[in-house]
Backbone as CSV, one residue per row, in Angstrom:
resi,resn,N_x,N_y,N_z,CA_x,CA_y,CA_z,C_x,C_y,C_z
1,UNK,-39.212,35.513,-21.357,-40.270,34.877,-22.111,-39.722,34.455,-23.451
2,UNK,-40.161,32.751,-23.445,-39.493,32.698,-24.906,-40.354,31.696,-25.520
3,UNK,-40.641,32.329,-27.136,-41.627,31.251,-27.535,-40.857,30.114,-27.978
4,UNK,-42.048,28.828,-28.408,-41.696,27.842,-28.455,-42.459,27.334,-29.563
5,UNK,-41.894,27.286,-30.819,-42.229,26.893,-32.030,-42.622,24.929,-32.334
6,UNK,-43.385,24.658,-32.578,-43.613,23.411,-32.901,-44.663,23.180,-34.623
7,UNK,-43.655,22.831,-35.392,-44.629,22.530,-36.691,-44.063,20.799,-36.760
8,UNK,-45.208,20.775,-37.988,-45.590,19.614,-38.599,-45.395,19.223,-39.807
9,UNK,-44.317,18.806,-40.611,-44.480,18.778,-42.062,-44.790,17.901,-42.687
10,UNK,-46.148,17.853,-43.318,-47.156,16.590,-43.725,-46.990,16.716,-45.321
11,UNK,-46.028,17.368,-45.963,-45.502,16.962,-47.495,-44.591,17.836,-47.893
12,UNK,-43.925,17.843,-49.071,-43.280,19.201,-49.554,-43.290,19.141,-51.206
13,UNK,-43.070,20.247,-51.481,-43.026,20.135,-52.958,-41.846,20.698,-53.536
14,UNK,-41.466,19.477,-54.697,-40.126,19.694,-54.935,-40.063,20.874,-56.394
15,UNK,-38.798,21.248,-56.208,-38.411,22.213,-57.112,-38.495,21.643,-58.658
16,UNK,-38.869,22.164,-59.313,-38.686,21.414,-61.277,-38.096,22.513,-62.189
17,UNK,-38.098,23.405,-61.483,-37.351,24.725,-62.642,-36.154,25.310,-61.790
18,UNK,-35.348,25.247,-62.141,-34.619,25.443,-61.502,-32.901,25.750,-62.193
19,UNK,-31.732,26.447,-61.884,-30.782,26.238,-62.142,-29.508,25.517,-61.339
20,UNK,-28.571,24.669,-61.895,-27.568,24.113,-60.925,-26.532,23.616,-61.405
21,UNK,-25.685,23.368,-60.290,-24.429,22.761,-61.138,-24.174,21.561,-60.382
22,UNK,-22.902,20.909,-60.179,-22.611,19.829,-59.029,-22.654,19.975,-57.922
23,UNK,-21.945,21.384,-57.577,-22.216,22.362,-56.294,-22.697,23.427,-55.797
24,UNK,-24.163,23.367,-56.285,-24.829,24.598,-56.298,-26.210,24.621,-57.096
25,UNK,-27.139,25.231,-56.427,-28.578,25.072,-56.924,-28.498,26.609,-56.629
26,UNK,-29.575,27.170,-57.582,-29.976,28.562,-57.302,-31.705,28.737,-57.966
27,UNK,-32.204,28.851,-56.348,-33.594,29.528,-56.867,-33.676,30.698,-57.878
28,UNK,-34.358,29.914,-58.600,-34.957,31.495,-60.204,-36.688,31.751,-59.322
29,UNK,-37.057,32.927,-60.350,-38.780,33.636,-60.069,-39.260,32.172,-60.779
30,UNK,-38.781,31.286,-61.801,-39.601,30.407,-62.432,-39.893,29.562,-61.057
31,UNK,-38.622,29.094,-60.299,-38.828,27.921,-59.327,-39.493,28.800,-58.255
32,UNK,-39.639,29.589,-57.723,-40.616,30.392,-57.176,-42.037,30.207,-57.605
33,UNK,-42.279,30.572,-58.744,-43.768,30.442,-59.441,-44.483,29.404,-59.193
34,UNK,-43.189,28.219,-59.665,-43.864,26.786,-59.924,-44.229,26.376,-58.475
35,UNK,-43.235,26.336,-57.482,-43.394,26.193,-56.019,-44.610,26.727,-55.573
36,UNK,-45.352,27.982,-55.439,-46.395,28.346,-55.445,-47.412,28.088,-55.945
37,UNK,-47.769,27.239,-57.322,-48.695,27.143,-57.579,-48.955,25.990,-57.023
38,UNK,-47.427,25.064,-57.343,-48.151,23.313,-57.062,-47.875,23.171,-55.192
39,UNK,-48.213,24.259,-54.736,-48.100,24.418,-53.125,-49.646,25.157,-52.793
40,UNK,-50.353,25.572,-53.667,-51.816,26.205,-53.654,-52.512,25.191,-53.925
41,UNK,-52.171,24.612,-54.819,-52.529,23.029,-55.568,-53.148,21.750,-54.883
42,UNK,-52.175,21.440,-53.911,-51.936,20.619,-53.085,-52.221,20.687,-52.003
43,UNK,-51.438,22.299,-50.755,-51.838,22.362,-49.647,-52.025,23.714,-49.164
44,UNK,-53.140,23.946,-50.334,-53.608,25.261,-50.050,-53.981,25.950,-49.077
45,UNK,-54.666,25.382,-47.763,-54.700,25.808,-46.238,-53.183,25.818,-45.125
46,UNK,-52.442,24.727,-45.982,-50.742,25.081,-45.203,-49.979,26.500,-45.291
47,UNK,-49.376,26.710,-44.257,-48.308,27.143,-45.067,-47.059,26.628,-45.423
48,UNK,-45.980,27.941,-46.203,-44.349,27.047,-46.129,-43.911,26.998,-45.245
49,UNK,-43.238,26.235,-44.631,-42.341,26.113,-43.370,-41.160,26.356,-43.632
50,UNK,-40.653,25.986,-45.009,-39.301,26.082,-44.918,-39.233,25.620,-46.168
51,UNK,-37.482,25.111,-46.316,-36.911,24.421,-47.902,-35.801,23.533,-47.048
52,UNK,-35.437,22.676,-48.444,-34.811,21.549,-47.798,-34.054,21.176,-49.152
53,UNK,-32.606,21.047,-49.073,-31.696,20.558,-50.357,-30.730,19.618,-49.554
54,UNK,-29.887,19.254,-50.671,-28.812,18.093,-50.608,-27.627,18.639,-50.340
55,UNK,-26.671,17.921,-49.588,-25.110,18.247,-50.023,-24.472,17.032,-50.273
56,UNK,-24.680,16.404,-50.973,-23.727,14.786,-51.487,-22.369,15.050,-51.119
57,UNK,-22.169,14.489,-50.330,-20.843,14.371,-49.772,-19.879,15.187,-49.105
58,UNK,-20.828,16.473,-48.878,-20.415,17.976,-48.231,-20.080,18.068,-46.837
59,UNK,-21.783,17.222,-45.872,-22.024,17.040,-44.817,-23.091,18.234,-44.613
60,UNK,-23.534,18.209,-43.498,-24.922,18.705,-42.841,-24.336,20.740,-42.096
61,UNK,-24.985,21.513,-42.975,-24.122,23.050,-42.587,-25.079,23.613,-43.794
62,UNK,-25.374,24.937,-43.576,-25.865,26.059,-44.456,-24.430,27.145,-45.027
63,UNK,-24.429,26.436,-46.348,-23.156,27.385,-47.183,-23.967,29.262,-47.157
64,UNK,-22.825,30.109,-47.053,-23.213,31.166,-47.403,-24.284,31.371,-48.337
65,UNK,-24.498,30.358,-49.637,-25.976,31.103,-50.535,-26.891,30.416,-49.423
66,UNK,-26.959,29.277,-49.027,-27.921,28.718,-48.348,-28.399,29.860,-46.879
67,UNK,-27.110,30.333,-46.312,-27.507,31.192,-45.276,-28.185,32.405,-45.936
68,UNK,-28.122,32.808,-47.221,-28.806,34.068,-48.289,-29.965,33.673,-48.218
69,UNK,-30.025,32.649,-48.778,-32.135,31.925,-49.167,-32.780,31.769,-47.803
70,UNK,-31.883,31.671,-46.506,-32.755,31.355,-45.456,-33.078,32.913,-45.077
71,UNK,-32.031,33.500,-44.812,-32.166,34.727,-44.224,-32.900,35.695,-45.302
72,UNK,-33.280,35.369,-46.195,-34.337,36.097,-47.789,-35.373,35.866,-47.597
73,UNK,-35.464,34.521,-47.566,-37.040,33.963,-48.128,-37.553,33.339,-47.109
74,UNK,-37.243,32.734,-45.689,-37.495,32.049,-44.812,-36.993,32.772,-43.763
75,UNK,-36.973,33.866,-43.124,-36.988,34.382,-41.907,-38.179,34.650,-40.978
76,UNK,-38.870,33.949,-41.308,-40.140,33.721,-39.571,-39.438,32.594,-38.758
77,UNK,-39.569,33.229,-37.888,-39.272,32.195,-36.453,-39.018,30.738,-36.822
78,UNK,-40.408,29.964,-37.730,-40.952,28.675,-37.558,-40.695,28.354,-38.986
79,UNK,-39.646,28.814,-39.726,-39.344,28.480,-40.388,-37.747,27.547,-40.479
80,UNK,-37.848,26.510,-41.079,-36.784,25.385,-40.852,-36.236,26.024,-42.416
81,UNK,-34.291,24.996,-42.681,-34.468,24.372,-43.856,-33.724,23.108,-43.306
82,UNK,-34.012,22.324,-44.016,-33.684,21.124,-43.797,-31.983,20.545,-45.038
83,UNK,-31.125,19.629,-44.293,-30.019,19.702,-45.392,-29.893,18.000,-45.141
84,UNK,-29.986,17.868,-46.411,-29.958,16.238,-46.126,-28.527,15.844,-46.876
85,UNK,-27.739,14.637,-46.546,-26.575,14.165,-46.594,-26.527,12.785,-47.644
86,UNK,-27.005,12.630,-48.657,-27.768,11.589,-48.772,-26.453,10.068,-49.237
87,UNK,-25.733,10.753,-49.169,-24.404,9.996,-48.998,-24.051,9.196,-47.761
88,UNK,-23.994,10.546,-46.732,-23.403,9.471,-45.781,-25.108,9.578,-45.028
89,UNK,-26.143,9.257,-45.426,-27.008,9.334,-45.017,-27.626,9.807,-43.374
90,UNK,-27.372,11.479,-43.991,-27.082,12.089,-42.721,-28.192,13.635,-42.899
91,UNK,-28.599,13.871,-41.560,-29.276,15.174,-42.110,-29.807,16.667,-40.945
92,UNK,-30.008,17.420,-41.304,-30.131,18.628,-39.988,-30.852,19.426,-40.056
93,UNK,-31.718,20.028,-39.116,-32.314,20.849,-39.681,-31.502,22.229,-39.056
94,UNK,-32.012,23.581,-39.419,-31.665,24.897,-39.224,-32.651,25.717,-38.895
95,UNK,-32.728,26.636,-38.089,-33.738,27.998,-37.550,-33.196,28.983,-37.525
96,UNK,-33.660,30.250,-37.429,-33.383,31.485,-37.075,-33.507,31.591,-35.614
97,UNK,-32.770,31.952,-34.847,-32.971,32.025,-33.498,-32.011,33.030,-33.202
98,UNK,-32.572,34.472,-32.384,-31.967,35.810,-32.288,-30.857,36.151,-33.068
99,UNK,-31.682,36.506,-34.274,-30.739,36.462,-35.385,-29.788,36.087,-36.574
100,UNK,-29.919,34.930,-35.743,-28.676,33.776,-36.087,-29.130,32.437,-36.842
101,UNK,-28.598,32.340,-37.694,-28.968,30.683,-37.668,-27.825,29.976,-37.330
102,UNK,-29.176,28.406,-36.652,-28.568,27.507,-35.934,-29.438,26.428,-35.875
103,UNK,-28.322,25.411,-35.867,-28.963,23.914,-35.893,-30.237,23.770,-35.013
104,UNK,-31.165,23.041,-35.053,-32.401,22.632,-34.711,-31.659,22.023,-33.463
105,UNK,-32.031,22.138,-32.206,-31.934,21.067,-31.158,-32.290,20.221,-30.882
106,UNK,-34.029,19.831,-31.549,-34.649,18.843,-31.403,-35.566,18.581,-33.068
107,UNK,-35.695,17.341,-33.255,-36.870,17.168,-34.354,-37.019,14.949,-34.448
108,UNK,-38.085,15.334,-34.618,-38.898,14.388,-34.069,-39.237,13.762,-35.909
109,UNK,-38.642,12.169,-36.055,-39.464,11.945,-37.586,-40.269,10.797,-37.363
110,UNK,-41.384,10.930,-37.301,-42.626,9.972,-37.499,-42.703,9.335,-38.665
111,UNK,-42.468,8.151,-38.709,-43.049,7.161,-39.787,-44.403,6.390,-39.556
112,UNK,-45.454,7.736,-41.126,-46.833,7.603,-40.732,-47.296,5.834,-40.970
113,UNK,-46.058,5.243,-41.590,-46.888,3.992,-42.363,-46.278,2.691,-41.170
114,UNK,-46.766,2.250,-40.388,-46.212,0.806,-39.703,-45.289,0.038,-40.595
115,UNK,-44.272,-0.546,-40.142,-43.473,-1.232,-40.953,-44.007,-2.771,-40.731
116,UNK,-44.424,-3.331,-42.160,-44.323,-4.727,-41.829,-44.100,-5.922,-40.965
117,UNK,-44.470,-6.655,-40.682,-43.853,-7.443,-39.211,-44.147,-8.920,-40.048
């Protein structure tokens, strides 16, 4: 028997307090706080699903702190993080799956707005 997770992510809210360098972001209790409030704010009946950062020019992989923040703060099942590439405009998501994290096998991106014709 194995479950089968399916979410929906209909916004996110970005980090504003925060510390970093060129290679490296690190959640503080401030970017915690702020995340929570303007996440009560906004989509107060949601929950978090997950987090989602950059690697400019790194490529698509969870670095050891990134495998820390997932396996910390995001260990339910149905929790993603997402790593976007925005260089080579590239991107992946990640799960916990028996233990482990590992790339998403499937994800689906809907574009809610019709494109022009």
């Amino acid at each position: 028997w194995r479950m089968t997770y399916w979410i929906e992510i209909v916004g996110y809210v970005k980090a504003v307090r925060y510390e970093n360098t060129s290679a490296s972001f690190k959640f503080t209790l401030d970017t915690q706080e702020q995340i929570q409030r303007e996440k009560e704010k906004r989509f107060n009946d949601k929950p978090i699903i997950g987090w989602q950062h950059t690697h400019p020019h790194y490529g698509i992989f969870l670095s050891g702190y990134d495998q820390f923040i997932h396996n910390n703060f995001f260990s339910q099942p149905w929790h993603v993080a997402l790593v976007v590439d925005p260089c080579a405009d590239t991107m992946g998501f990640f799960q916990t799956k028996r233990s482990r994290i590992v790339a998403c096998g499937f994800y689906y991106i809907l574009d809610p707005v019709p494109a022009a014709r």
